[in-house]
N, C-alpha and C positions, 0 to 999 in steps of 0.2 A: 696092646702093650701099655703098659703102665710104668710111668718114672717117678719114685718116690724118695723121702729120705734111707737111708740105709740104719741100719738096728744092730746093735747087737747081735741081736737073734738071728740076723742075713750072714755075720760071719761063715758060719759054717757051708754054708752053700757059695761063698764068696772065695775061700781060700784054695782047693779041688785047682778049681783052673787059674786061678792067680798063680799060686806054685808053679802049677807045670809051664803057663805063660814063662815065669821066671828063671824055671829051672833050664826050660830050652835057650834063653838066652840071647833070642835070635831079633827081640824088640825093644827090650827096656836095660838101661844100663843098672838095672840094681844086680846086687852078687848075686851069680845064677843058686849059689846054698843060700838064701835068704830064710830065715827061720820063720814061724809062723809068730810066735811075739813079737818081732822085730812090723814083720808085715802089715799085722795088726796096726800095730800101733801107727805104722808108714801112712797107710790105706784108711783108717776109718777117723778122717780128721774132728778137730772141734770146731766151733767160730772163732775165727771166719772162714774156715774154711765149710766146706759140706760134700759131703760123701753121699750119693744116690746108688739105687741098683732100678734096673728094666727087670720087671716081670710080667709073664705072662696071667691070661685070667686066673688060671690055678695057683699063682703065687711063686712059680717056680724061678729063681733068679738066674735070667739069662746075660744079664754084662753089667756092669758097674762103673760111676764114674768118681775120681774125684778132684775138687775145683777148690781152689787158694788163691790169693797173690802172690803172684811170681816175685816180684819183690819185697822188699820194706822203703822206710822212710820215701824219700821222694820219689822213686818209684812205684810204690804201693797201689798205683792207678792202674795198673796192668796185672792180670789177673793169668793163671795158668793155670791146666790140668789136664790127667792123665785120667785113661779111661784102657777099661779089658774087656772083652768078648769073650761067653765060653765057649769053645771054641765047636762041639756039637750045635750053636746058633747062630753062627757066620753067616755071612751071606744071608740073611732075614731082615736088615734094615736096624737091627741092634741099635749098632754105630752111630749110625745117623741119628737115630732119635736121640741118642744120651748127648752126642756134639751140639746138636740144634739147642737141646732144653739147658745143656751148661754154658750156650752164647747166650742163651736168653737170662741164665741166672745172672750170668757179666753183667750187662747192661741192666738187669734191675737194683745189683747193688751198687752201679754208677761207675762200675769200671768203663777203662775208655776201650782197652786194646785188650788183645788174651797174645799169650806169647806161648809158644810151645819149642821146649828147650832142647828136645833131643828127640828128633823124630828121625829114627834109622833109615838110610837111602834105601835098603831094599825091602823095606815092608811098602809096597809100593800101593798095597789096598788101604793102608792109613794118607800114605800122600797126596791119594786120589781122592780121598775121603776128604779132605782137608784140603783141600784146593777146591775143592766142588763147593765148600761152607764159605768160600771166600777168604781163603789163608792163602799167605805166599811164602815163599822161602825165601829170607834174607838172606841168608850164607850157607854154606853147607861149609862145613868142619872136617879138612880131607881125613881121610884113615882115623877119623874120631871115634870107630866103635869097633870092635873085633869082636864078628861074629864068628860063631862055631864052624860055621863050614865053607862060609866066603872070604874068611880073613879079613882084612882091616876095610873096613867102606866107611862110605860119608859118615856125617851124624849133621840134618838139617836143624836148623833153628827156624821156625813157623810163626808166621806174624798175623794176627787181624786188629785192624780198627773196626771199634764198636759203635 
């Protein structure tokens, strides 16, 4: 697998399971009708921010991530971001490598910390993932997310120092 910048040209093979990630609803708080310009533009940041995809040898794009500062001004030293798996490459180590190389890209542009702002209590293979990288959950946000089928659950807030 290879982790590279994201193009353009990766849109297409990027939006497929972004969508549907979004459109189920069941992980990320954007509007489950999220349009594809809208997404676009969400998803494929500028500097400072950077948008990668994981592909395989053949180039086929199995998950994408992307990385910003969580905040501005005095906070600006804390870095955040958000990452998708398609979801036929689950369970392949995806995750992990697009987490590892976006803590690695923190600490090369001199972030301190990475904060992750809404991690759903019951996507429990992202919590896992992210505790395993050395993230903790500072607070969970009771009834902070209404999922489709389990009604109102947490919504964690994820911490690393870098």
């Amino acid at each position: 697998m290879q982790i590279r910048t994201a193009t353009a040209a990766d849109w297409p093979a990027i939006w497929p399971f972004l969508h549907a990630i979004v459109a189920a609803g069941e992980t990320y708080t954007y509007p489950r009708d999220l349009d594809e310009v809208t997404a676009r533009e969400m998803w494929l940041l500028a500097p400072p921010g950077r948008t990668v995809v994981a592909v395989d040898d053949a180039g086929t794009v199995l998950g994408t991530a992307k990385m910003n500062p969580n905040h501005l001004g005095g906070a600006s030293h804390i870095a955040g971001a958000s990452f998708m798996v398609d979801p036929q490459y689950e369970g392949r180590g995806v995750g992990r490598a697009l987490g590892e190389h976006v803590l690695d890209w923190a600490r090369a542009e001199g972030y301190r910390a990475m904060q992750f702002n809404a991690v759903v209590e019951t996507n429990t293979g992202a919590v896992a993932l992210w505790e395993s990288l050395g993230f903790q959950i500072m607070t969970t946000l009771p009834e902070g997310f209404r999922h489709p089928t389990k009604g109102y659950v947490g919504l964690h807030i994820m911490y690393r120092q870098l």
